[in-house]
C-alpha positions as a printed NumPy array, in Angstrom:
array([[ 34.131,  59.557,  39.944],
       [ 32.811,  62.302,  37.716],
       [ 36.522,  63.021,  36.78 ],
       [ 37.202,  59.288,  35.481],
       [ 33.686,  59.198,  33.82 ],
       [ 34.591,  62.451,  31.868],
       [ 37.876,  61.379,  31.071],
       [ 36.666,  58.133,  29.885],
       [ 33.754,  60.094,  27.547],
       [ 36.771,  62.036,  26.087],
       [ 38.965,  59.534,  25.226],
       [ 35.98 ,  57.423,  23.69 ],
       [ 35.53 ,  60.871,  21.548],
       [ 39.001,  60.992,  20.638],
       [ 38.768,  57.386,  19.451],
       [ 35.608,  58.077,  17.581],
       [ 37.372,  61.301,  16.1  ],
       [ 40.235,  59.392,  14.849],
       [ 38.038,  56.758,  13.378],
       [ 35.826,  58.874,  11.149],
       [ 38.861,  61.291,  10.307],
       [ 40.698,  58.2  ,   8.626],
       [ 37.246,  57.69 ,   6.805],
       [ 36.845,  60.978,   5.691],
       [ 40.671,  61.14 ,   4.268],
       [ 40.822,  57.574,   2.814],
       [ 36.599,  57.982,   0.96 ],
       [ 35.706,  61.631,   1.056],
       [ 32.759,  60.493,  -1.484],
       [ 31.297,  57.235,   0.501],
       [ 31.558,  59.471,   3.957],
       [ 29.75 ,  62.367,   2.516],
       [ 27.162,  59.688,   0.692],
       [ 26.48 ,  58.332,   3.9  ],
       [ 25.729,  61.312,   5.789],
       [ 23.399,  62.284,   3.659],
       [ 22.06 ,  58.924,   3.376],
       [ 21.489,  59.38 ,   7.171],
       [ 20.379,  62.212,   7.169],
       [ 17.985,  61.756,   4.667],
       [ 16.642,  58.846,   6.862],
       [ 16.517,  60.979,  10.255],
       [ 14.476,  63.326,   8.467],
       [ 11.84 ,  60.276,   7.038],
       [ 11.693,  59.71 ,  10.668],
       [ 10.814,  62.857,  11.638],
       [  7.897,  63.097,   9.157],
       [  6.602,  59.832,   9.922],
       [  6.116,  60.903,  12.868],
       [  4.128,  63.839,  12.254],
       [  2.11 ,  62.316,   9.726],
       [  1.377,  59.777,  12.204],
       [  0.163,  62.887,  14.343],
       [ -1.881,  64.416,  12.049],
       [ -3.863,  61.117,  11.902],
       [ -3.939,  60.308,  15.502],
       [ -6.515,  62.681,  16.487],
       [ -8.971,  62.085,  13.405],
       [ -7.504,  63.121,   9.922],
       [ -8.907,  66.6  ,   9.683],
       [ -7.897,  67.669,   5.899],
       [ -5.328,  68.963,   4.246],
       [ -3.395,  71.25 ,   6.592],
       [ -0.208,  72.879,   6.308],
       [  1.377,  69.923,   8.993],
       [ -0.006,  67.205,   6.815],
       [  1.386,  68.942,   3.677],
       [  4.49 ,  69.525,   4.922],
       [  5.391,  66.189,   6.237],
       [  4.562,  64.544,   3.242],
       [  7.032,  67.323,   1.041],
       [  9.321,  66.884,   3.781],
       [  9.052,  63.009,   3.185],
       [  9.205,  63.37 ,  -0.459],
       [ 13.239,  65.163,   0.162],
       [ 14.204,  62.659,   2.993],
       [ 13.628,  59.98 ,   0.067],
       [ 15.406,  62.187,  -2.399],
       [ 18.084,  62.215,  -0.437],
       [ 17.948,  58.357,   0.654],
       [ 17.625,  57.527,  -3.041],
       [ 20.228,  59.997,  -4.578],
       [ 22.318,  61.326,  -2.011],
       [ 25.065,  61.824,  -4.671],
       [ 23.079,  64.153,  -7.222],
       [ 21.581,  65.984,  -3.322],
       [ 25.581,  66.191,  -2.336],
       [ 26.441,  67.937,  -5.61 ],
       [ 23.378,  70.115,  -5.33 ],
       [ 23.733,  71.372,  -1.83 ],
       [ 27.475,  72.17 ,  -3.108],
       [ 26.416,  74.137,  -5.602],
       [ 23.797,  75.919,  -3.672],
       [ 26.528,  76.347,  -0.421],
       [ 29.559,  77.604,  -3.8  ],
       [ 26.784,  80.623,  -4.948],
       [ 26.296,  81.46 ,  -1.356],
       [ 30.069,  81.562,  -1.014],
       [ 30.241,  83.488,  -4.51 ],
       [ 27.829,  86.02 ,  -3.31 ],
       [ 29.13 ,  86.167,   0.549],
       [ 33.12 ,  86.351,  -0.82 ],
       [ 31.615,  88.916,  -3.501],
       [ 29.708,  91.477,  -1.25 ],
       [ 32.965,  91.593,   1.041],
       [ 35.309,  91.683,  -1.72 ],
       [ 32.742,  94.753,  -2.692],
       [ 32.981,  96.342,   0.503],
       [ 36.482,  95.953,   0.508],
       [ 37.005,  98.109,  -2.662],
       [ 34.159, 100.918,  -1.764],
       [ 35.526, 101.161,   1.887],
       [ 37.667, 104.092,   2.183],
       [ 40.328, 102.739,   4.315],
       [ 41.192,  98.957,   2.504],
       [ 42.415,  96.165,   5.33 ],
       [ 44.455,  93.96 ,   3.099],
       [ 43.46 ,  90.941,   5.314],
       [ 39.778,  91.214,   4.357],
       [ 40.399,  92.141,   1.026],
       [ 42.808,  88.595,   0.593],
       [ 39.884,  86.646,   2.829],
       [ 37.574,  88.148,   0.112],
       [ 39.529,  86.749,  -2.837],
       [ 40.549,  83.303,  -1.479],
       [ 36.35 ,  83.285,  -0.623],
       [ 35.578,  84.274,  -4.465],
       [ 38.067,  81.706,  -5.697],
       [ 37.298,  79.044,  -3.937],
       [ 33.25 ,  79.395,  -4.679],
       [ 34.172,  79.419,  -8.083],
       [ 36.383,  76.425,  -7.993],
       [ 33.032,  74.941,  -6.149],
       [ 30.38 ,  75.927,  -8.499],
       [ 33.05 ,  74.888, -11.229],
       [ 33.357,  70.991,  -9.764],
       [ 31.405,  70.789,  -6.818],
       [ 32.87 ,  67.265,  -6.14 ],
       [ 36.454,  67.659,  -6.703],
       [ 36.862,  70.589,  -4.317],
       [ 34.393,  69.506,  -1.977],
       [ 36.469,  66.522,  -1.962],
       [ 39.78 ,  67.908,  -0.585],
       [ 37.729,  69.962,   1.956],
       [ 36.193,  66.581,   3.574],
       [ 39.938,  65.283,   3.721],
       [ 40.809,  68.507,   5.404],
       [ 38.35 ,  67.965,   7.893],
       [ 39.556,  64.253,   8.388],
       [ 42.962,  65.601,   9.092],
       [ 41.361,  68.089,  11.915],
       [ 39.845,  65.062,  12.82 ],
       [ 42.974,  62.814,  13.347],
       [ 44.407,  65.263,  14.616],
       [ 41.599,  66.449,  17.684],
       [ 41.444,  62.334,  17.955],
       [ 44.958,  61.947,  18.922],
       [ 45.22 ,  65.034,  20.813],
       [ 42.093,  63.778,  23.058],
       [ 43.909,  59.703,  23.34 ],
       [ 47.481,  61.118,  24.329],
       [ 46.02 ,  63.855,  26.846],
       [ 42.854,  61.455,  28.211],
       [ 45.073,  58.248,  28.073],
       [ 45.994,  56.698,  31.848],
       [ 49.987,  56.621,  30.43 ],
       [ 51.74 ,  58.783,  28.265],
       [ 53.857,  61.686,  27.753],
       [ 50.516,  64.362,  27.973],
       [ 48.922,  62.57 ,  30.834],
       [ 46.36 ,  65.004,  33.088],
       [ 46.306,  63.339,  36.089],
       [ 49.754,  64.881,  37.123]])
């Protein structure tokens, strides 16, 4: 029973995988958009809800919970609102992270007195691709998403052909 359930669950994932990996490759833009859209509206939730606490017992002032629910509220409509000028600013924030990450190691690399030539090309393809971020957040950002689709398609048809009842890669043998 368990075995059937959990096979089921799996190739329900693997459907769902394959699904939102053909979004992701066909509208990189609209599936990132919506995410944020979403997540913009789980986190409105959220602080609802704690506003709602703060005045459930007898508003007692300004506190830091009251204050911070309504800033929090303030970014979950920012991002609800705008999620395009939020995606292109959490890009640019995550490409100077990756800048400074890809930096310190490329750093390391060249003070260290024994070089590995792995981390020192990890390094480089990490500076270069922050820049290319920081340069056009979207365009890059862009192929990345459709990267992840293809991971996606493929972990979705991996899961269907080995979770299937028939097939070629059927587990029940």
């Amino acid at each position: 029973m368990f075995s059937d359930n959990y096979r089921k669950n799996r190739l329900l994932g693997g459907i769902v995988m394959l699904v939102a990996g053909l979004i992701f490759l066909v509208s990189p833009y609209y599936s990132t958009t919506t995410i944020v859209r979403y997540v913009g509206w789980i986190i409105l939730i959220g602080a609802a809800l704690n506003l709602i606490s703060c005045f459930a017992g007898g508003f007692g002032g300004f506190d830091s919970l009251f204050l911070s629910s309504v800033l929090t509220a303030v970014v979950a409509l920012w991002l609800i609102r705008s999620p395009a000028s939020a995606v292109s600013s959490i890009n640019l924030v995550f490409g100077i992270l990756l800048l400074l990450a890809g930096g310190m190691a490329l750093w390391q690399c060249l003070s260290a007195s024994r070089m590995n030539p792995l981390t020192m090309i990890l390094a480089v393809v990490g500076v270069v691709f922050a820049l290319g971020i920081i340069a056009n957040p979207f365009r890059l950002t862009n192929m990345v998403i459709r990267l992840i689709g293809v991971g996606l398609i493929y972990q979705g048809v991996v899961r269907i052909f080995f979770e299937s009842g028939s097939g070629l890669f059927n587990s029940k043998r």
